[in-house]
Residue, then its C-alpha position, 0 to 999 in steps of 0.5 A: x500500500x506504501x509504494x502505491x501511496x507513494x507512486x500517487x503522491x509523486x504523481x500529484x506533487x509534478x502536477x503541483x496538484x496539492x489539494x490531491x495531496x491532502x485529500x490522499x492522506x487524510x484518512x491514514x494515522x499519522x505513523x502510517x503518512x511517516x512511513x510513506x513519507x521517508x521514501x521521499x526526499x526533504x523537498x518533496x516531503x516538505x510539499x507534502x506537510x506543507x499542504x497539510x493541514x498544521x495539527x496533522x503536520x506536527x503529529x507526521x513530523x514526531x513520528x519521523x525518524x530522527x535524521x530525517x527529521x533534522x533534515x526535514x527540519x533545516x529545508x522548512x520555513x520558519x513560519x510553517x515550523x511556527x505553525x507545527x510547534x503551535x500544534x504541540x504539547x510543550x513537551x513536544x514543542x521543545x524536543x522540536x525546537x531543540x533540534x533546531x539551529x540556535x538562529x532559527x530557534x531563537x526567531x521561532x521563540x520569539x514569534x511564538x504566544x508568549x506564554x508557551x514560548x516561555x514555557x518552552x523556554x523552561x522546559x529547554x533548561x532540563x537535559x532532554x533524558x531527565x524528568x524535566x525534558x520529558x516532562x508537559x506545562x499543561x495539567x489542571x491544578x486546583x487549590x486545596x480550598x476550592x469548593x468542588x462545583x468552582x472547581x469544575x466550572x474552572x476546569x471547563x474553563x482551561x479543558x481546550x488547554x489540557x487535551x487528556x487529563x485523568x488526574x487534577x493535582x491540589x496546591x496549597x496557598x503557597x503553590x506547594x503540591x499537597x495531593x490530587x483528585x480523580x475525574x471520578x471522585x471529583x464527579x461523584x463529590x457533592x458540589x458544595x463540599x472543599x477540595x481537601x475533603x476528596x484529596x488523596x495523598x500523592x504517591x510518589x513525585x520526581x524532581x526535574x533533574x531525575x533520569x528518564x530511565x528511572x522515571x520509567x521505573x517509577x511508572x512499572x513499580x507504581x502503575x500510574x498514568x500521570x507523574x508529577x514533577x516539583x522543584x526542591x521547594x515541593x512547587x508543582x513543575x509539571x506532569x510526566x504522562x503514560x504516553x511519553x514513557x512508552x516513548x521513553x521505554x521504546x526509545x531506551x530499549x532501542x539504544x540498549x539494543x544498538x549498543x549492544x550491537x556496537x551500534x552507535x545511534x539509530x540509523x534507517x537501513x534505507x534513507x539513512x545517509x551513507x555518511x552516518x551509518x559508517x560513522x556510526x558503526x565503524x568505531x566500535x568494528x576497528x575496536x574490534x578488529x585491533x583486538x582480533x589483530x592482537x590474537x593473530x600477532x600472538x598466534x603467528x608467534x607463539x603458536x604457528x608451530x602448534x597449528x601446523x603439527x596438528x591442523x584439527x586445532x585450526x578447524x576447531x577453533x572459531x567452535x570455541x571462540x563462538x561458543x564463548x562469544x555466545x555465552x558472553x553476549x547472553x550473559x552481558x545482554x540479562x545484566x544489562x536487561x536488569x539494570x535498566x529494570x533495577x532488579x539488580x545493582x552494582x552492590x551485588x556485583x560478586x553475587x551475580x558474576x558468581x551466579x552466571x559463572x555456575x550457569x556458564x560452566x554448565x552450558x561450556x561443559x555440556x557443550x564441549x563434552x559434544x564437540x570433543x566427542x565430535x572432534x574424538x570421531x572426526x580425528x579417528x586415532x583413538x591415542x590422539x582423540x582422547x587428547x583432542x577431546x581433551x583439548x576442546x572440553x576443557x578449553x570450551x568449559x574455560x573460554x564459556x566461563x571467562x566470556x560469561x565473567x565478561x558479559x557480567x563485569x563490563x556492563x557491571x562496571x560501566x553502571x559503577x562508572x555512571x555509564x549506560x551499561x550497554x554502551x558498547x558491551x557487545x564490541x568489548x565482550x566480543x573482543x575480549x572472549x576471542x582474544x581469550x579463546x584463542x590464546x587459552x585454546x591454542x595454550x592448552x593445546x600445546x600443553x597437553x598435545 
């Protein structure tokens, strides 16, 4: 359906036939008109929001890849960018404007409603992974000593301002956050009775400063919908909401991943710039490849002479170095699973390298007793069999072992060091499982052959 869309829109953007334009993209969700859209270039895709109506516009925009969205970003005007940020949350209008250059935010800033340039203006003071950059200005606050039925009429009065809202947060005289009220019980409440008298205590609250990763964390451990955020005086900032934790999940889940893989940022397989997919991935490949070298440079020296005697060693080595480098990619991608998800620490660092020593020495042993019976039989001399078999269990048992200390202690020790734990972690414990393969492999070799 895509290429069909896309066919079509080209066909009406040669014809400048703009209104054809609109009316081909008004039934599709905004996620969908993204995914046609990145097939083309930034000019085009600029015609096409350009003929959009602003709110859908702004909606297709967020949902663009990133990289596109810079580009998309540098190719607009200023006035169609005002247009789309007006459209916005605030949350949403500062991680817009945020991308932007610091000429054309500063003239967006300025010929924005005052109000919501100043709130943007705030919100663009937090680092966009803390509370304070996920965070939304809009939310229904009301005074702990409002009467129930004044409060409603306000709350008619401001709902245009607040798209979706379930709780309405209470402050006190001197703005400090006391608790908050249900869309429920404030309906059911007698109109004539006090705020206070249906308030409920807040659970929990975050301050601006608190890192996003752990904001989700509060959102999983206490099943809410909506987080307040305050200010070291307890004074009401704004409202984390479901919907940009699932953006912070997705988004946090899709780093971990990327670089697990050695994979610096989020690149599209397709309309991503050549330029920027080596950028990104080539740093981490020569981490690894300089390793690899180092394990050839030992090899050719100390162990050339091992090789040659006994050419079964070589067949059998990548089994050892993969077996190793599987149990250490397993092993490094739970810990890091459980950090981001704080069901462990860094206190319990010996405990849980211990734990998957036990597990890894099993999985090696289970799978050398099966390579060295396959290398036993490919071998056929029993005297040299034995000694082969020899050979691959207890050097798959130990390469198994080290791997799995690896994938523990690196993602272990980067979260000790205030590092994303997954930064990376693939490339090293890749490295570092091969060099140690190899060198342990071809040394109990030469010691038992």
């Amino acid at each position: 359906m895509n290429l069909e869309i896309h066919k079509e829109l080209l066909d009406f953007i040669d014809r400048k036939d703009f209104s054809s334009v609109q009316q081909s993209l008004e039934d599709l969700n905004p996620a969908d008109i993204s995914n046609v859209l990145i097939r083309f270039n930034e000019d085009e895709i600029c015609q096409i929001l350009s003929a959009l109506d602003a709110n859908i516009s702004s909606e297709i925009i967020l949902e663009l890849p990133e990289d596109i969205r810079t580009k998309i970003l540098k190719v607009l005007d200023n006035k169609s960018i005002l247009n789309v940020v007006e459209e916005l949350e605030s949350d949403d209008a500062t991680d817009l404007i945020s991308e932007l250059d610091e000429k054309k935010s500063k003239e967006i800033l300025e010929n924005m409603n005052p109000q919501d340039s100043s709130e943007v203006q705030t919100l663009l003071q937090y680092q966009e992974d803390t509370a304070g950059g996920i965070m939304q200005t809009e939310l229904v606050e009301v005074k702990d000593s409002s009467i129930i039925k004044d409060a409603i009429n306000w709350i008619r009065l401001i709902a245009n301002d607040v798209p979706d809202f379930y709780l309405i947060y209470v402050t006190n005289e001197n703005d400090k956050l006391v608790g908050y009220v249900s869309l429920r019980n404030l309906i059911l409440a007698d109109p004539g009775s006090k705020i206070s008298s249906i308030m409920e205590e807040i659970e929990v609250s975050v301050p601006p400063d608190l890192d996003q990763e752990e904001v989700s964390i509060i959102f999983a451990n206490y099943n809410i919908v909506s987080l307040p955020v305050i200010d070291e005086n307890e004074k009401l900032l704004g409202r984390i909401t479901s919907d940009d934790i699932i953006d912070v999940i997705t988004e946090e889940a899709e780093e971990d991943i990327y670089s697990l893989a050695g994979v610096g940022e989020y690149n599209h397989p397709i309309y991503s710039s050549f330029l920027s997919k080596t950028r990104s991935r080539l740093p981490w490949l020569l981490i690894t490849l300089l390793g690899e070298i180092v394990i050839a440079f030992i090899i050719s020296i100390y162990f050339s002479g091992t090789l040659e005697n006994f050419i079964l060693l070589a067949a059998f080595m990548p089994a050892v170095m993969a077996t190793g480098g599987s149990v250490g990619i397993q092993t490094s991608a739970i810990i890091i699973r459980a950090l981001g998800m704080g069901t462990i620490n860094t206190s319990q660092a010996v405990k849980v390298i211990f734990s998957e020593l036990k597990l890894s020495l099993v999985l090696g042993a289970i799978c050398g007793l099966i390579a060295g019976l396959a290398g036993f039989y490919i071998n056929g001399d029993t005297q040299d069999g034995i000694k082969f078999f020899t050979v691959i269990f207890f050097s798959l048992s130990l390469a198994s072992v080290m791997s799995a200390i690896f994938g523990a202690a690196f993602p272990l020790m980067l979260n000790k060091l205030k590092m994303d734990p997954a930064n990376g972690s693939g490339p090293f414990v890749t490295m570092a499982n091969d060099m140690f393969s190899a060198i342990s492999y071809l040394f109990i070799a030469l010691l038992i052959i």
